[in-house]
C-alpha positions in Angstrom: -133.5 14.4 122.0 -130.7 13.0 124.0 -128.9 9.6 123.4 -127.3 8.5 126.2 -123.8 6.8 125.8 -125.4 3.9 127.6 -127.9 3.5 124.7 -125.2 3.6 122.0 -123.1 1.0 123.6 -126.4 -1.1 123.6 -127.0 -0.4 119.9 -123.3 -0.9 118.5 -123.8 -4.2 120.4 -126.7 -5.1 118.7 -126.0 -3.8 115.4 -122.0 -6.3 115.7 -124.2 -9.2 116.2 -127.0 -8.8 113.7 -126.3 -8.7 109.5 -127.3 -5.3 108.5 -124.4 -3.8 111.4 -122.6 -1.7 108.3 -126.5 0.0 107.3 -127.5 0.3 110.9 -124.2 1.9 111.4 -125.2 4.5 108.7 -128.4 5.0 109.9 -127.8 5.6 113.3 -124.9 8.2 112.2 -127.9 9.9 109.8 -130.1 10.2 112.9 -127.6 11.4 115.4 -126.7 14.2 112.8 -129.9 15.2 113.4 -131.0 18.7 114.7 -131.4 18.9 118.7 -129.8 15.4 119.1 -127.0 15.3 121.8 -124.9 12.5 122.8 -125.4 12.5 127.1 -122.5 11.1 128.7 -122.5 9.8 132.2 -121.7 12.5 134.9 -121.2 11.5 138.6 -124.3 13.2 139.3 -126.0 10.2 137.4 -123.5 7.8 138.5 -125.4 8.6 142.3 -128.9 8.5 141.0 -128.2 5.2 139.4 -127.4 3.8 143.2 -130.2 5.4 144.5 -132.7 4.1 142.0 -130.8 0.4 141.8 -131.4 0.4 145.8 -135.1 1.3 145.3 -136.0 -1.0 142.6 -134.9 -3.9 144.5 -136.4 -2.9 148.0 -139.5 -2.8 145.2 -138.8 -6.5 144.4 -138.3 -5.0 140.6 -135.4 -6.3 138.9 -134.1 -4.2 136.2 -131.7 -4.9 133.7 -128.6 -2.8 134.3 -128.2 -0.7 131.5 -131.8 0.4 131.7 -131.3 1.2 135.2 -128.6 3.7 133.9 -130.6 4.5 131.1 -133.4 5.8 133.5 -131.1 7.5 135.8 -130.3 9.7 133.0 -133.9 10.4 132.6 -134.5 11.5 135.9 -131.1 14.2 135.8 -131.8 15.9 132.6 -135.8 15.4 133.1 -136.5 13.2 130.1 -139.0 10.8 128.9 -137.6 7.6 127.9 -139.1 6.3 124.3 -139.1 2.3 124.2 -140.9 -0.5 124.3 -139.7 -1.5 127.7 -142.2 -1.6 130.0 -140.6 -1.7 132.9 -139.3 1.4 132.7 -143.1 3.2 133.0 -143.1 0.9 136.5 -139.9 2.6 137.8 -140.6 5.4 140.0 -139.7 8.7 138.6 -139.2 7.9 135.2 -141.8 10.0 132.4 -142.2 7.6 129.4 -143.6 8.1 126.2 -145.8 5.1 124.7 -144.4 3.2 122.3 -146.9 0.9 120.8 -145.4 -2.8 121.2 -146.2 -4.3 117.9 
């Protein structure tokens, strides 16, 4: 499973704001440890596909938020399915998803 670093930023964001940040912390550290997890950092390689896919998305008339447009540029280099709730990112083409059930 990869994490990329744009997905941790988001979380150590998340987890500062919110009252459980120390347990999160601990948690996240527990599932990283995890076998056939790897941290992904951003390459150049991804740093082009993010520009492509921003420049497509909006000639789609489909905003994005920014980090998920990283998120799914990451996908598309290492040929991963993004797990989330997110739907927008089974509307972005070239990006494999895995349902998530919303509720």
């Amino acid at each position: 499973m990869i994490v990329p670093t744009i997905v941790l930023g988001e979380l150590y964001d998340g987890f500062a704001m919110g009252n459980r940040a120390q347990a999160n912390l601990r948690e996240l550290e527990a599932f990283l440890r995890l076998p056939g997890r790897k941290i992904e950092p951003v390459p150049e390689r991804v740093a082009e596909r993010y520009g492509s896919l921003l420049r497509a998305l909006r000639a789609l008339g489909m905003p994005v938020p920014t980090n998920d447009v990283w998120i799914a540029a990451i996908s598309m280099e290492t040929g991963s399915r993004i797990i989330s709730k997110d739907a927008h990112f089974s509307r972005t083409p070239g990006v494999l998803t895995v349902p998530v059930d919303a509720t």
